[in-house]
C-alpha positions in Angstrom: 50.9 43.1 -24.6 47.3 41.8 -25.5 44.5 43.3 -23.1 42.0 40.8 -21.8 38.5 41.2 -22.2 36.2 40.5 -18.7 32.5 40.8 -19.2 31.3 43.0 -16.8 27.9 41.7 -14.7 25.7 43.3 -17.1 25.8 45.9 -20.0 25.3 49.8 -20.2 21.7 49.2 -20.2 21.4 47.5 -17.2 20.0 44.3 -19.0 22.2 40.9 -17.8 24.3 39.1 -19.7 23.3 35.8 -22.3 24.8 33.5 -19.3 22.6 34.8 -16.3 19.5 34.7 -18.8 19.8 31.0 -19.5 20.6 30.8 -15.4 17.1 32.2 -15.0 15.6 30.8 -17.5 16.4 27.2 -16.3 15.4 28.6 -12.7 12.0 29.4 -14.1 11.2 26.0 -16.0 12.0 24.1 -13.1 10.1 26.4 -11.0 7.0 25.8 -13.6 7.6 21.6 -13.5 7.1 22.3 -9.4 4.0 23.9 -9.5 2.6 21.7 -12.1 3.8 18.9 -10.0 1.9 21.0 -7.2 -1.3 21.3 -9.6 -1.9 17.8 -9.8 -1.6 16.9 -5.5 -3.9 20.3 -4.9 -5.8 20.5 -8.0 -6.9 24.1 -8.1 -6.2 25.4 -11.5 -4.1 28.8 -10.1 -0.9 26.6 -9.6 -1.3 24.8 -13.3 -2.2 28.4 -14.9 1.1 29.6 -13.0 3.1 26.6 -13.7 2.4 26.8 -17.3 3.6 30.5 -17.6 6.6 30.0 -15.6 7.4 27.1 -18.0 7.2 29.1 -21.0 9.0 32.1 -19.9 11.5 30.4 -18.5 12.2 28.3 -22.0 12.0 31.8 -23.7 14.4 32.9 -21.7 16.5 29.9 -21.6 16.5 29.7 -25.7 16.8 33.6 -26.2 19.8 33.7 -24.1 21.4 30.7 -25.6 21.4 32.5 -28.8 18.8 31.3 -30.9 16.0 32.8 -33.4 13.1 34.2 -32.3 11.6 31.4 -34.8 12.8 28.8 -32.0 12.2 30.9 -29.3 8.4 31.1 -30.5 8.1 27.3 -31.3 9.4 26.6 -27.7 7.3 28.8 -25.8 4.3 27.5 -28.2 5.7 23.9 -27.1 5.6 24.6 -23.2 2.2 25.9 -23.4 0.4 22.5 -25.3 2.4 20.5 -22.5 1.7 23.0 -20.0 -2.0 22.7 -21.6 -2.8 19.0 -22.0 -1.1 18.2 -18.2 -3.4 20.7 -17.2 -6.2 19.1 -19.2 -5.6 15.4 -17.8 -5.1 16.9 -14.1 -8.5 18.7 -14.1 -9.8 15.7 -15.6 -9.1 13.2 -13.4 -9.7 15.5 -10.2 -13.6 15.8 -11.5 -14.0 12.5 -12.0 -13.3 11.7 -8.5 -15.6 13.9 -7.2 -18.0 11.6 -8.4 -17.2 8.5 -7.4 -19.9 7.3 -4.4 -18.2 7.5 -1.1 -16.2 3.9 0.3 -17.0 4.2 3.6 -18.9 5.9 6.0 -22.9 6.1 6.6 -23.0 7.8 3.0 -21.4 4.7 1.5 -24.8 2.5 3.0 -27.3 4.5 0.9 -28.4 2.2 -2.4 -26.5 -1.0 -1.0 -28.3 -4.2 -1.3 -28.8 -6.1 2.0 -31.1 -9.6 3.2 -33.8 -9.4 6.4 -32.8 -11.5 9.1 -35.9 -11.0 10.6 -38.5 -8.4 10.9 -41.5 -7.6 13.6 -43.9 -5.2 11.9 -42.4 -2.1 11.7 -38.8 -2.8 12.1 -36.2 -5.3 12.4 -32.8 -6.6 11.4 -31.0 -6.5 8.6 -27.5 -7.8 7.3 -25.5 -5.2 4.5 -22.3 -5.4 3.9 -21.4 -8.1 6.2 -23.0 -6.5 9.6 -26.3 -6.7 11.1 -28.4 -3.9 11.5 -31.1 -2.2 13.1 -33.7 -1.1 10.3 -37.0 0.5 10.0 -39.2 0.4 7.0 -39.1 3.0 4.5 -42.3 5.8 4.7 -42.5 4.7 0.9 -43.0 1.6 1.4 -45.4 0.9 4.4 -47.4 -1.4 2.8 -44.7 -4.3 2.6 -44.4 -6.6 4.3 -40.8 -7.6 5.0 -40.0 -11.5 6.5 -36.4 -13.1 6.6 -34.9 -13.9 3.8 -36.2 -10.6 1.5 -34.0 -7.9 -0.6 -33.9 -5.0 0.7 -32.1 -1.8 -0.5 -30.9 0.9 2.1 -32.8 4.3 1.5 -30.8 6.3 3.9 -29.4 6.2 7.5 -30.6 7.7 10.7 -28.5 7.0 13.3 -27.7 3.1 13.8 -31.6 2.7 12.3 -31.2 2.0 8.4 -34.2 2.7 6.5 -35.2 0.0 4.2 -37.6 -0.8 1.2 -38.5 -4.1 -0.3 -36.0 -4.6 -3.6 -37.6 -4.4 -7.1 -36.9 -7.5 -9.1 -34.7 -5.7 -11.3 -32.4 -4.8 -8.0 -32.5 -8.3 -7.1 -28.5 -9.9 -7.6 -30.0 -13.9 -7.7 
């Protein structure tokens, strides 16, 4: 009568089995792909960091408990950081640059635009940016203009519905 071998849940020193290591393993890499997936909706840098580790243990583990070298183990933890690294890398990349665009919309987004007098009664008048006609007031810099329909103008900034305007330099001038 041949005995059959069952594999208890883990061994005498309480460490578990090849089987539930690659089970965690994989648990931990797709743990890591979520938070770098996280990283790059809510760039932050703490989800990435943690994304990256998760990915790397978790392929150690993955590797280690499917039998293989520490040589591969090594070159695949190595591997998941440099891809954990350079997504990391793009992410923050891109999430700084658009913190600089200039804003769409919004009494920020008139500041610097171009616009044409409509008319103009010494101190104030109306001008037309960005197809709509507005209430405007000279710019303190530029009191000694004098502004008649049909002139450039270039928003300085926004008070209210009032937009303060100076006189466009040639250079600013788009005919």
């Amino acid at each position: 009568m041949v005995a059959e071998k069952t594999a208890p849940s883990a061994n005498t020193r309480g460490v578990p089995f090849i089987g539930e290591m690659v089970e965690i393993g994989v648990a931990l890499v797709l743990l890591g792909a979520g938070l770098m997936v996280a990283e790059a909706h809510l760039p932050s840098g703490i989800l990435g960091v943690a994304g990256g580790l998760a990915l790397a243990g978790g392929a150690a583990l993955a590797i280690s408990g499917a039998g293989a070298a520490l040589a591969v183990v090594l070159a695949g933890v190595v591997a998941a950081l440099a891809v954990s690294g350079l997504w990391l890398g793009i992410a923050t990349r891109k999430a700084l640059a658009t913190r600089q665009l200039r804003s769409a919309s919004g009494r920020e987004a008139l500041s610097g635009r171009m616009g044409v007098v409509r008319n103009w009664a010494g101190a104030g008048g109306q001008v037309f940016v960005d197809g709509a006609l507005w209430r405007a007031q000279r710019s303190p810099t530029d009191e000694d203009a004098d502004l008649g329909a049909g002139d450039a103008v270039v928003v300085e900034r926004v008070s209210g519905l009032t937009l303060c305007v100076r006189r466009a330099e040639e250079w600013e001038e788009p005919w």
